[in-house]
C-alpha positions as CSV (number, residue, x, y, z in Angstrom):
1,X,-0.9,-30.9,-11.4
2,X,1.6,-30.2,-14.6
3,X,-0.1,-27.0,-14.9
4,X,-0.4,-26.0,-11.3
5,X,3.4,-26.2,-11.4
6,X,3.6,-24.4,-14.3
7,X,1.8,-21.4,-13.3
8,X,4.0,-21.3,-9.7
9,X,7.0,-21.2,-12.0
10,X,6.0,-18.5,-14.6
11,X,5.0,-16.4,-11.2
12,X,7.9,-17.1,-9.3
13,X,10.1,-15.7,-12.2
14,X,7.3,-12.5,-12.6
15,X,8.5,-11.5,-8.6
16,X,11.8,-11.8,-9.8
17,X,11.8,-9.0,-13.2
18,X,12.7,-6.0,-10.4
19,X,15.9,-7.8,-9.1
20,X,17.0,-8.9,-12.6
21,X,16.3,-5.7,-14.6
22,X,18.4,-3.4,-13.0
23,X,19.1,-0.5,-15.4
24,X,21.3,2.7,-13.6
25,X,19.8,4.7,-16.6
26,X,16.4,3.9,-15.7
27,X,14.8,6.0,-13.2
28,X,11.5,2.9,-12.2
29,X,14.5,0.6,-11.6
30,X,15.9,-0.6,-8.3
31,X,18.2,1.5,-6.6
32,X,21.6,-0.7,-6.0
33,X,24.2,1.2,-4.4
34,X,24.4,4.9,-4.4
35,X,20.5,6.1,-5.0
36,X,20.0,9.0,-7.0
37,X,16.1,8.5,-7.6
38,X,14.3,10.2,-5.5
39,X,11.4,12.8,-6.7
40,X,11.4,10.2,-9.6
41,X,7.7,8.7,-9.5
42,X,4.8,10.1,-8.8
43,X,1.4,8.8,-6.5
44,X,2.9,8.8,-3.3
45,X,0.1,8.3,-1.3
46,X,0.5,4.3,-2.8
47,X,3.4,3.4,-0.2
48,X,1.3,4.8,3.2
49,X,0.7,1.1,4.8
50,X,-2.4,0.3,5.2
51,X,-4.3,-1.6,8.3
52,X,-3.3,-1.1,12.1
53,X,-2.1,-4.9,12.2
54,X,1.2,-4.3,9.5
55,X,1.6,-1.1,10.8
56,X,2.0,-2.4,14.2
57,X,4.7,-4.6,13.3
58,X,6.7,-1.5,10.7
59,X,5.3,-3.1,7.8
60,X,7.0,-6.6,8.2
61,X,3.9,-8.2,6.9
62,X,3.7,-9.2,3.8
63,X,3.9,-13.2,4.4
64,X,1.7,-13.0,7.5
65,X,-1.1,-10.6,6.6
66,X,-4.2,-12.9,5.9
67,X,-7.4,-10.2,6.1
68,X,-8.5,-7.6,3.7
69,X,-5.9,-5.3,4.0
70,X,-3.2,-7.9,2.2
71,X,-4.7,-5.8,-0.9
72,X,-2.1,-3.8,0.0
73,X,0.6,-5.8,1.4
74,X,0.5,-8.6,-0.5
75,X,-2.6,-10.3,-2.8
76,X,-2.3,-13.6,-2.0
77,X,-3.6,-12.8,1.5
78,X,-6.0,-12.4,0.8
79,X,-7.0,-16.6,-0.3
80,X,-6.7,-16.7,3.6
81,X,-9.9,-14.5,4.1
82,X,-12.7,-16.8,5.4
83,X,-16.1,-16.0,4.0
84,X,-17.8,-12.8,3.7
85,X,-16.1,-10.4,4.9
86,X,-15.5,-6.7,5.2
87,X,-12.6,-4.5,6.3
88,X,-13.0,-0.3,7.2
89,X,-9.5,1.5,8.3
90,X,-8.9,4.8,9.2
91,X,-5.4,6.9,9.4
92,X,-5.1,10.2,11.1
93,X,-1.9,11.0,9.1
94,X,0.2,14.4,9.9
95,X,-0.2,18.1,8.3
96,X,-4.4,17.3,8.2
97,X,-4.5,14.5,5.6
98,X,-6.1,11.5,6.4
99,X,-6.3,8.0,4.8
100,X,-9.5,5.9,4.7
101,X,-9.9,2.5,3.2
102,X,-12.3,-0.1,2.7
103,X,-12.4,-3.5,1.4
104,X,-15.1,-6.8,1.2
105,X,-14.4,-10.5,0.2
106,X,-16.8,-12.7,-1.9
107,X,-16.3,-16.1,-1.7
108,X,-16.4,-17.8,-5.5
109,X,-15.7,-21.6,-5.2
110,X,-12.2,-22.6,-4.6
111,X,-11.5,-18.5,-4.5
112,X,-12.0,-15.6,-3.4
113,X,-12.6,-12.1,-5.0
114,X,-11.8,-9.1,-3.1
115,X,-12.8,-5.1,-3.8
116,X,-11.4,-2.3,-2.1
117,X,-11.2,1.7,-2.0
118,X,-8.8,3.9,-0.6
119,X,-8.2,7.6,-0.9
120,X,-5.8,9.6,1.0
121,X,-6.2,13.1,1.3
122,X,-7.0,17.0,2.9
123,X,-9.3,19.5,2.5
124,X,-9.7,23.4,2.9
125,X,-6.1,24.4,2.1
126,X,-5.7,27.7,1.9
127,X,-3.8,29.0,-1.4
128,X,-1.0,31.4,-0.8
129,X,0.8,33.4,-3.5
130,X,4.2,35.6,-3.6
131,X,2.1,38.5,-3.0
132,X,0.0,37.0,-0.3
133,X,2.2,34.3,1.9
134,X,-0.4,34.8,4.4
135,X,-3.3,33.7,2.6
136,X,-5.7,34.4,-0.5
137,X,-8.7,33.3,1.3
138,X,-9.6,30.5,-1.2
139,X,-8.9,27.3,-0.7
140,X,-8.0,23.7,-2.2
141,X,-8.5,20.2,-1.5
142,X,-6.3,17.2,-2.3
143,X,-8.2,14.1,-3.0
144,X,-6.1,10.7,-4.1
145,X,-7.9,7.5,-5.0
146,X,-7.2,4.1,-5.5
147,X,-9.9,1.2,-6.3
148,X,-10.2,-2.0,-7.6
149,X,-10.6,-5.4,-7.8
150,X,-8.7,-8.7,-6.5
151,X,-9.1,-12.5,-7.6
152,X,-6.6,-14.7,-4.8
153,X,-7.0,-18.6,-3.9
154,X,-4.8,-21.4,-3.7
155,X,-3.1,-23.8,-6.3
156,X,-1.9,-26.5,-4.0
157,X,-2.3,-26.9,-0.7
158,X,0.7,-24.7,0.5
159,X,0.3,-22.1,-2.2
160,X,-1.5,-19.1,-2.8
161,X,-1.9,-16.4,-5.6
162,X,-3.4,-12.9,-5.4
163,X,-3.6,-10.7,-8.4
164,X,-4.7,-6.8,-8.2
165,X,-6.7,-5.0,-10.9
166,X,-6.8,-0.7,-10.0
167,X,-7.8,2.4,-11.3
168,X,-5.6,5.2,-9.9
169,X,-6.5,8.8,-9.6
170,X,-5.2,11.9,-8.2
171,X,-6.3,15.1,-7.6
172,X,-5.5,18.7,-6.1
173,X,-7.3,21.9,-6.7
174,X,-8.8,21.6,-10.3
175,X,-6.2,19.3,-11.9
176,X,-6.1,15.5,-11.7
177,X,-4.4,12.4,-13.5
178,X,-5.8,8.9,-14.3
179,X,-4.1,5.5,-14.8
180,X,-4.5,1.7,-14.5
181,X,-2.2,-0.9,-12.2
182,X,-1.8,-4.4,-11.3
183,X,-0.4,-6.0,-8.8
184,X,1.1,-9.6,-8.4
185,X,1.6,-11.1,-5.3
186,X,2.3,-15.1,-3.8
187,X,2.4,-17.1,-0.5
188,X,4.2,-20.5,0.3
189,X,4.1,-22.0,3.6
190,X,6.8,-24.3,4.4
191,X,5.2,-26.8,6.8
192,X,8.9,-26.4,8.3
193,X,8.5,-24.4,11.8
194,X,5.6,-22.5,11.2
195,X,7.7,-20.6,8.6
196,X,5.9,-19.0,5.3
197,X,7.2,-16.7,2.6
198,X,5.9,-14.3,0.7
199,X,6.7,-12.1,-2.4
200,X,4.8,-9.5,-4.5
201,X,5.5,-6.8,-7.0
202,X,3.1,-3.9,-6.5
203,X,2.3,-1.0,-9.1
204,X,3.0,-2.3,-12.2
205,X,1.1,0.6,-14.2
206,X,1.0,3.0,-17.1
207,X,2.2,6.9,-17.1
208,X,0.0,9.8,-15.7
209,X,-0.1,13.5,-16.4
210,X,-2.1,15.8,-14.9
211,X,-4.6,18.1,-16.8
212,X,-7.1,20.4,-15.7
213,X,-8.2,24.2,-15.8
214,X,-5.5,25.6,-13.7
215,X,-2.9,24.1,-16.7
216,X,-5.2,26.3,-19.3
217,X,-4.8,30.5,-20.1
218,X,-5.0,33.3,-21.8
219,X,-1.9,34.9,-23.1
220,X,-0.5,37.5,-25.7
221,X,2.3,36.5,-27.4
222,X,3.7,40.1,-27.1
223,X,2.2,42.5,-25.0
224,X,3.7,45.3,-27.0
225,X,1.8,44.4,-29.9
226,X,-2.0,44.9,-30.4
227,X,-3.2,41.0,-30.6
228,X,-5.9,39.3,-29.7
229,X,-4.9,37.1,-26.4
230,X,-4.6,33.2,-27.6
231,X,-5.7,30.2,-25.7
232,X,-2.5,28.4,-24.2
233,X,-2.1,25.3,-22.6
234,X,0.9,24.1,-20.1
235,X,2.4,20.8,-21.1
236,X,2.1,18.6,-17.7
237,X,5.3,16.3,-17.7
238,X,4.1,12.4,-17.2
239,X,5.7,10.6,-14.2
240,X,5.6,7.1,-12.8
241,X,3.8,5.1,-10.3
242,X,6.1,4.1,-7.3
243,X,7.0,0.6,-8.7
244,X,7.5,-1.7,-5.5
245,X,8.7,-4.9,-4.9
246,X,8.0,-7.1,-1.3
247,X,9.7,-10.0,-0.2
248,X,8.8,-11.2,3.2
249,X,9.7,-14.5,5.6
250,X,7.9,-15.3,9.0
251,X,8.4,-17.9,11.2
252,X,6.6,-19.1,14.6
253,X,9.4,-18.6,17.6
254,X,6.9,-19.8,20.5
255,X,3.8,-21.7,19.7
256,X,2.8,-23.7,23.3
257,X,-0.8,-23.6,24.6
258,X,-2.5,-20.5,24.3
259,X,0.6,-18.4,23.2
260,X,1.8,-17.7,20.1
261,X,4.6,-15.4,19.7
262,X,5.6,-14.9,15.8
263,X,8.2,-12.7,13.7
264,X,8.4,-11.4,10.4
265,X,10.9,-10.0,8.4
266,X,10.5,-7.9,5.5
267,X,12.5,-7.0,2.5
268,X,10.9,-3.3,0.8
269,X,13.0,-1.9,-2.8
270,X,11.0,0.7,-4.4
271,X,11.5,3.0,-7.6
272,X,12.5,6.0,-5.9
273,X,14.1,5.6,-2.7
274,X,16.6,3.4,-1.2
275,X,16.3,-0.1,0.2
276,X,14.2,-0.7,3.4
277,X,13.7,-3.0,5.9
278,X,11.3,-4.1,8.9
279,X,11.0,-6.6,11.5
280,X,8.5,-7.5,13.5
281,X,6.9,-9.3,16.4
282,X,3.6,-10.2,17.3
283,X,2.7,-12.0,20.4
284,X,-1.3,-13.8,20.5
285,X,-2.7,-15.3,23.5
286,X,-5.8,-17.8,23.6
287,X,-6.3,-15.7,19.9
288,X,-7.9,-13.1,21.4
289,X,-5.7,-10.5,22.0
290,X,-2.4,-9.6,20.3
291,X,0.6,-7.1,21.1
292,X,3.0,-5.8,18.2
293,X,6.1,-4.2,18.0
294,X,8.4,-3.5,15.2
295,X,11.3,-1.4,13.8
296,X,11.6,-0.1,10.1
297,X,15.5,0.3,8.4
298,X,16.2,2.9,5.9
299,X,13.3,5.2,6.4
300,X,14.2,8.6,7.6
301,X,10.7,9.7,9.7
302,X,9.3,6.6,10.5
303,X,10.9,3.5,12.4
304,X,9.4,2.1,15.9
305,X,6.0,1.2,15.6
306,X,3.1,-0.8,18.2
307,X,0.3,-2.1,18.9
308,X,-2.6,-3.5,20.0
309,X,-5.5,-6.3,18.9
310,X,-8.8,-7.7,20.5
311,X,-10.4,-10.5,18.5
312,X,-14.2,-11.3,19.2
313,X,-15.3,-15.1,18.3
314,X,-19.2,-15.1,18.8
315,X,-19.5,-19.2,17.7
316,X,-22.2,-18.3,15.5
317,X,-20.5,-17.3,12.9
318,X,-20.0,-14.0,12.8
319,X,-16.3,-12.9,14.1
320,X,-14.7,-9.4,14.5
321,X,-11.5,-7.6,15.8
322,X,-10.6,-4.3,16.3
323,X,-7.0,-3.2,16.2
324,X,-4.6,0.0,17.0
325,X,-1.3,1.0,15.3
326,X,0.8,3.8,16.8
327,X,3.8,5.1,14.4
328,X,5.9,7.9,16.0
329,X,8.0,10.1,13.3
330,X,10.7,12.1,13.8
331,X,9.7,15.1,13.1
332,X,5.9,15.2,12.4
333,X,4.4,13.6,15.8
334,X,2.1,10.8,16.1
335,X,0.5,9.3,13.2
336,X,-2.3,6.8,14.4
337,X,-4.2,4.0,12.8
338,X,-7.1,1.8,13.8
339,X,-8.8,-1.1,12.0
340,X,-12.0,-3.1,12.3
341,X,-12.5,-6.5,10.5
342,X,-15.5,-8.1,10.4
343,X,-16.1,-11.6,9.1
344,X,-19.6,-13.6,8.3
């Protein structure tokens, strides 16, 4: 027991290092007052939400989520995930990217260990130039990816751990970057009104560069000169990973036969922008179908957001639910979101 309490204190002071270690020369820190940050990390395809349940409530999710998308939201979700189990998503996103992920639980003991893999991206971009703003008639693709492994369970009874293992890699046209992340992420319920909290600290990871054949040439030095051309190479500057930290607090407002009518609120700070926040409802009855409504602070395209859930419980073990996000921006249209779970 010594040891269990142990390891809930050494994490518990982990979640806290973002708050803490706030450095106005640093641009990974938190923001804190005036924010002058943006533009300062790169990968930013790691803060699109993923799964049409958080969505639906803004994002206020991270001490509720308890499928396979808490890969995302928060790790230690992911000790709630009964069984085998296997989770597809699919974003239609605006300007023709799309996001697809995919995740499956194996159950080990006491624990569970989760993989995943998301990439976000477009294809057949055409490149234009100064000379030709119309179009070259070639074209591009962008293609980010994100996979890894997660190992989540429970130390007591109340509490549960996730920890995130990823590879990270981006790429557009013939260039592309590399890197490895971890995230960190815990759950506590209360036993106090239905009311559970959650924290985690997403992206903790190393530098990336890009490098590729569009950053290698042929040059002369002087053109007025007779020489032989030289290979060159253009120095790619290394940038950041968004560095994010989630603090999150839920709590059961109506719980009486077959209703259940929930909230969340959620506490976002990230590297490079400002402070966010999201609250959300989500009303279940007979835990079959669920409505969800939420509204993000401090985000300036995206802020109302609904939707809609239908669990199916066969009583033969096998259970499944299908769910739809809708998340209006202000200047960009519709960006949808749906979500099938499936559990064995």
């Amino acid at each position: 027991m010594k040891i269990k309490h142990l390891t809930i204190i050494i994490l518990a002071f982990l979640l806290t290092l973002p708050v803490l270690a706030v450095d106005d020369n640093d641009i990974t820190g938190s923001s804190g007052g005036e924010f002058v940050k943006v533009g300062a990390a790169g990968a930013q395809f790691l803060k699109i939400g993923i799964g049409a349940k958080g969505m639906g409530m803004a994002g206020a999710h991270s001490a509720t989520v308890n499928d396979l998308t808490a890969i995302y939201w928060n790790p230690a979700g992911v000790a709630d995930v009964k069984g085998f189990s296997a989770n597809a998503t699919y974003t239609s996103w605006f300007a023709g990217f799309n996001q697809m992920y995919a995740a499956f639980n194996l159950p080990l003991g006491n624990f569970n260990i989760a993989a995943h893999l998301m990439r976000f991206g477009s294809s057949n971009i055409e490149i234009t130039t100064f000379e030709e703003p119309n179009g070259t008639g070639t074209y591009y693709s962008v293609s980010d990816v994100v996979g890894g492994l997660t190992f989540s369970g429970y130390l007591t009874d109340r509490f549960s751990f996730g920890i995130t293992a990823k590879i990270i890699s981006l790429g557009f046209s013939d260039v592309s970057s590399s890197g490895m992340a971890f995230d960190i992420g815990t759950m506590y319920e209360t036993g106090v009104q239905g009311i559970k909290l959650g924290f985690a600290i997403m992206n903790l990871g190393t530098e990336q560069s890009y490098s590729g054949a569009s950053l290698n040439s042929t040059k002369k030095l002087n053109d007025a000169f007779f020489q032989a051309p030289i290979d060159v190479s253009y120095f790619a500057y290394p940038f950041e990973i968004p560095l994010t930290f989630r603090a999150g607090i839920s709590s059961e407002i109506i719980n009486a036969d077959d209703n259940v009518l929930r909230g969340e609120f959620d506490f976002v700070t990230t590297s490079d922008v400002a402070e966010q926040y999201a609250f959300g409802l989500e009303y279940t009855w007979s835990d079959l179908l669920s409505f969800r409504g939420g509204y993000l602070f401090g985000q300036d395209q995206f802020g109302l957001a609904g939707g809609v859930g239908f669990k199916y419980i066969s009583g033969n073990g096998f259970d499944s639910s299908i769910d739809y996000a809708i998340n209006p921006t202000r200047n960009f249209g519709l960006v949808h979101r749906i979500s099938v779970d499936l559990q064995f």
